[in-house]
C-alpha positions, -999 to +999 in steps of 0.1 A: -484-480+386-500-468+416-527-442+423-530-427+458-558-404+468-546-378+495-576-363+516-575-331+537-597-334+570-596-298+590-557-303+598-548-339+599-540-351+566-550-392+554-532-408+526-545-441+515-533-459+482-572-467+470-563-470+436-533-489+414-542-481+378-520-497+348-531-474+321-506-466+296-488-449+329-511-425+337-512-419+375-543-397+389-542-379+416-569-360+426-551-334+449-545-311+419-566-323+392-591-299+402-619-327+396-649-329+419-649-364+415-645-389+444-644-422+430-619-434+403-641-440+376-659-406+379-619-390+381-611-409+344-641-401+331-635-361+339-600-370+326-612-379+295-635-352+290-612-327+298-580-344+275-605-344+244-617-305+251-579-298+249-571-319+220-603-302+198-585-269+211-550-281+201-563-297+163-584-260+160-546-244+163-527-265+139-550-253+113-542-214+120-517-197+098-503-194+062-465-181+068-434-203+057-401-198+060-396-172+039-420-150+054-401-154+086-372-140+096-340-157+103-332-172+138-372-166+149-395-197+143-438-198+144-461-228+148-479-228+114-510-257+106-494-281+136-458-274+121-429-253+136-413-233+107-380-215+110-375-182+096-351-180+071-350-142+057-315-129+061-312-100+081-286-064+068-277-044+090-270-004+085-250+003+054-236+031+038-232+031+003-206+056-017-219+062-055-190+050-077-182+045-113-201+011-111-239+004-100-244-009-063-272-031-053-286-042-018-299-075-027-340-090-024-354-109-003-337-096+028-347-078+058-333-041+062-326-045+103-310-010+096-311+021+081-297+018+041-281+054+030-271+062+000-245+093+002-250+127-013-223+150-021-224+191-017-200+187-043-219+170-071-222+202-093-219+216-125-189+239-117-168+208-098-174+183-132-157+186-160-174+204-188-186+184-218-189+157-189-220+143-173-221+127-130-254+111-124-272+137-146-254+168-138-239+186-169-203+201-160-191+232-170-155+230-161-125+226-184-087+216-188-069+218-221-051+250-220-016+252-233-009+285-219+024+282-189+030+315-168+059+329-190+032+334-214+003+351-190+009+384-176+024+388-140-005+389-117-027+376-138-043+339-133-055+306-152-060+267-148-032+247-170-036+214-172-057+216-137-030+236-120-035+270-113-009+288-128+002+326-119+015+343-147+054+359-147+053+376-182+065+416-166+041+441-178+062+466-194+034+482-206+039+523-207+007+526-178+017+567-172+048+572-193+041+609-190+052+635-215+079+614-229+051+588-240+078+559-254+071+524-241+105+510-230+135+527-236+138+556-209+102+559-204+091+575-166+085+539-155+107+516-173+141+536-180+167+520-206+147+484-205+157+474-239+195+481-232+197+471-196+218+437-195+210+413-173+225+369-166+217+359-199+209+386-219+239+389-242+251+357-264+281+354-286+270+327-322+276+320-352+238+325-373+236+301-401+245+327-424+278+320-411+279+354-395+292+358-358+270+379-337+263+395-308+227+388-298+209+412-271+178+396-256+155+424-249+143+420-212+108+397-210+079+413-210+049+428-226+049+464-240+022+483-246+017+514-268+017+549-256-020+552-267-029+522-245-019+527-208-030+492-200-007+482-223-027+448-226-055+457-249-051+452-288-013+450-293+001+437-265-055+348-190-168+150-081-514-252+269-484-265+250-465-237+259-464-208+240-434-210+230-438-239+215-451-217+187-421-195+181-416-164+195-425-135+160-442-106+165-459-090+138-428-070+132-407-104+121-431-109+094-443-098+062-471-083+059-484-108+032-482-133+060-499-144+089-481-165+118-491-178+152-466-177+183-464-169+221-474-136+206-510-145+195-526-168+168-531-157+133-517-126+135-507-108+104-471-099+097-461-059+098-430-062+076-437-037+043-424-050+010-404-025-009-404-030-046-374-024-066-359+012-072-330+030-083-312+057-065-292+085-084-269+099-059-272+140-054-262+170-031-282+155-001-283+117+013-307+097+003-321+068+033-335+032+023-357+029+056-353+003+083-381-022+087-386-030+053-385-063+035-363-059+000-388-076-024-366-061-050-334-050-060-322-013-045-296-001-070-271+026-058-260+044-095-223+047-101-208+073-129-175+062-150-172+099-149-167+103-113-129+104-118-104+135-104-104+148-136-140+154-143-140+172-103-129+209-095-092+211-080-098+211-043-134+198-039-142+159-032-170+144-045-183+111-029-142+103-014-128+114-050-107+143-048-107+165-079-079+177-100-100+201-123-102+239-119-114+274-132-109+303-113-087+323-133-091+364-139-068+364-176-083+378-208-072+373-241-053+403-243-035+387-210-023+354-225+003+357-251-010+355-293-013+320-300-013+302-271-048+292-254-063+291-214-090+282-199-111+312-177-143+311-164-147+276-183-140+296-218-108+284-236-094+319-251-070+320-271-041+350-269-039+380-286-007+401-265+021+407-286+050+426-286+055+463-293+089+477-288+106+507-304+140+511-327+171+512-308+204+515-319+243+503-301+273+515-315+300+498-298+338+498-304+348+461-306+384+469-320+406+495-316+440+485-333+447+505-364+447+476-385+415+457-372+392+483-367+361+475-366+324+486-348+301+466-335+261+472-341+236+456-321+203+470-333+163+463-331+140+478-359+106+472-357+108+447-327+135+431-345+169+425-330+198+423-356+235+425-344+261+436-373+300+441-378+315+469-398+352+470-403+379+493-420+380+468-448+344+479-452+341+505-475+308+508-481+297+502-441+265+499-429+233+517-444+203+517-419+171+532-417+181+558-389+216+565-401+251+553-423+282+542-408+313+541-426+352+538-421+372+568-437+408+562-433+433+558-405+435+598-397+400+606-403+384+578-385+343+567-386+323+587-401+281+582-387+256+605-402+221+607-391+191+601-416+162+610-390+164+631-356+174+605-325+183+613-289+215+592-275+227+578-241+249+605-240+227+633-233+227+646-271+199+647-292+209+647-329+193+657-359+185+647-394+218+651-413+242+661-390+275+640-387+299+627-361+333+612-364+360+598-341+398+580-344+405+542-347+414+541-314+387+557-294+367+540-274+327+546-282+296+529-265+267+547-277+229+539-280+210+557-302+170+555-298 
């Protein structure tokens, strides 16, 4: 190889080859070596010198550093004791993490490049989880085992069935202002002729087991009350070598256990915290993992096998689960019909309404040929309904509590005679002992009450 040493004189410029040197091929050339020498030797010798200052300075650096590629993170590299080393520390990015039934986990030994949430839920409370129940440490106090449907609660009234809200249809018949006539039913002020009012339905023709035929009258739904109880509801009725050479970390790409050299700076120390392992039990509010961190354990996100729709209130959602639960409902015991139960206010009650209805009495010509003669009696005593037949072969009729009804002959015709006072349909009131009679073959419809 040859060596040519270039000198500047003011502006003409001389290039003479002076030297050829065959040194492992290193050419000198003094124009930029920045040596004051001006002889070949004196050039090497600088050489020399200044190569072994630089190699003492290059050995010093492969000695600086502990980090490996652990310690490093993925896709960044650092020169290490006279090594390059690779980062190898996964990165995750942002994640949002729903609480379940089942435990989530954000794994170690990665590097959180995002934020790491775990979601909260408004919703997570006692009143939206079942009750007997328990979501990540919250008791619930709502319920759904009520047998109660709304022909059995009172019209108006409410209460969760089954998780459905259910508005009762059971009529309140109750006698709220009957007034001076004071009889629940039967041509009270409010509800006139209710127990003898027919309606679709209300009248059925069959044969009892008894054998008998009869004429059943079903008295119109509802709950009565007594004339002592307006409410009628109450009691009885509701979820130099270049730098980059070195890598290119910063302090924030490595732990802060580590140290790392690169075009950054030698034997810096790594930033990255370690977080430990923890356990998150999801609430109201979000809880955050921060950014920045290294995972040197294992971040659990809890999950509840009780975070189901049926241990959440109807309407609310708790982490993406929409509930079918509920409790919102106004009924009372005396609101929910005796012996059937509903859920209020997260209290199962069980009914105590029943039925209170007075005596009332139908005398009804079902025949009217001389020979078949007979009256129909459809009847309720002491809430209950009995339907009977009497004929002219009858001859001892029918005996009752509120009067007797018998058949006397062809020309003298029925004979009924009252046993207590009563008031009938027909405008009459009628009094203990007094008698009425009529022919075979008149037509009678009365109610007696």
């Amino acid at each position: 190889m040859k060596k040519y040493l270039s000198i500047i004189v003011g502006l003409m410029l001389i290039v003479s080859p002076v030297y050829a040197l065959d040194s492992n091929g290193v050419v000198y050339d003094n124009s930029t070596s920045g040596s004051s020498a001006t002889n070949v030797n004196d050039a090497l010798n600088d050489l020399y010198t200044k190569l072994n200052d630089k190699q003492t300075e290059i050995n010093n650096i492969k000695n600086i550093g502990n980090a490996t590629s652990d310690k490093i993170l993925s896709g960044y590299t650092a020169y290490v004791k006279g090594n390059t080393i690779t980062g190898s520390i996964p990165s995750k990015g942002a994640t949002t993490y729903t609480p379940g039934t089942v435990n989530q986990t954000i794994a170690s030994g990665q590097y959180l490049s995002g934020v790491q949430t775990i979601k909260g839920d408004a919703n997570l409370v006692a009143a939206n989880i079942a009750k007997g129940k328990s979501i990540f440490g919250i008791n619930g106090t709502y319920t759904s085992d009520a047998t109660a449907t709304s022909p059995y609660i009172v019209n108006g009234k409410t209460a969760y069935v089954n998780g459905s809200k259910v508005t009762g249809t059971l009529p309140n018949r109750s006698c709220a202002s009957c007034g001076a006539s004071g009889v629940v039913g039967l041509n009270s002020d409010i509800w006139s002729n209710v127990a003898v009012s027919p309606f679709d339905g209300a009248l059925h023709w069959q044969i009892n087991t008894d054998g008998v035929k009869r004429l059943n009258l079903q008295v119109p739904y509802g709950v009565y009350g007594g004339s002592g109880n307006p409410g009628g509801l109450n009691g009885d009725g509701y979820v130099g070598i270049e730098v980059t050479r070195f890598g290119n970390a910063t302090t924030s790409q490595v732990l802060n256990t580590a140290t790392f050299t690169s075009e950054n700076g030698m034997s810096i120390k790594g930033s990255i915290p370690n977080k430990g392992a923890a356990t998150y039990t999801p609430g109201t509010s979000n809880q955050t993992i921060a950014s920045g961190n290294y995972l040197s354990g294992t971040q659990t996100i809890k999950g509840d096998p009780n975070l189901v729709a049926s241990n959440i209130a109807k309407g609310k959602s708790i982490f993406g689960v929409t509930g079918t639960y509920t409790s919102d409902a106004t009924a009372t015991a005396a609101d929910i019909k005796s012996g059937k139960t509903a859920y209020v206010n997260g209290s199962k009650i069980t009914g105590t309404m029943s039925s209170n209805i007075g005596n009332v009495y139908i005398v009804k010509t079902s025949s009217m040929g001389q020979t078949s003669a007979a009256i129909q009696l459809i009847y309720i005593e002491n809430g209950v309904d009995t339907i009977k037949s009497v004929s002219y072969t009858n001859k001892t009729g029918f005996v009752g509590n509120a009067f007797d009804l018998k058949y006397t002959g062809v020309y003298t015709g029925w004979q009924l005679t009252f046993k207590k006072n009563m008031s009938c349909n027909n405008g009459i009131n009628y009094t203990n002992g007094q008698v009425i009679t009529w022919k075979y073959n008149t037509s009678v419809d009365y109610v007696f009450y």
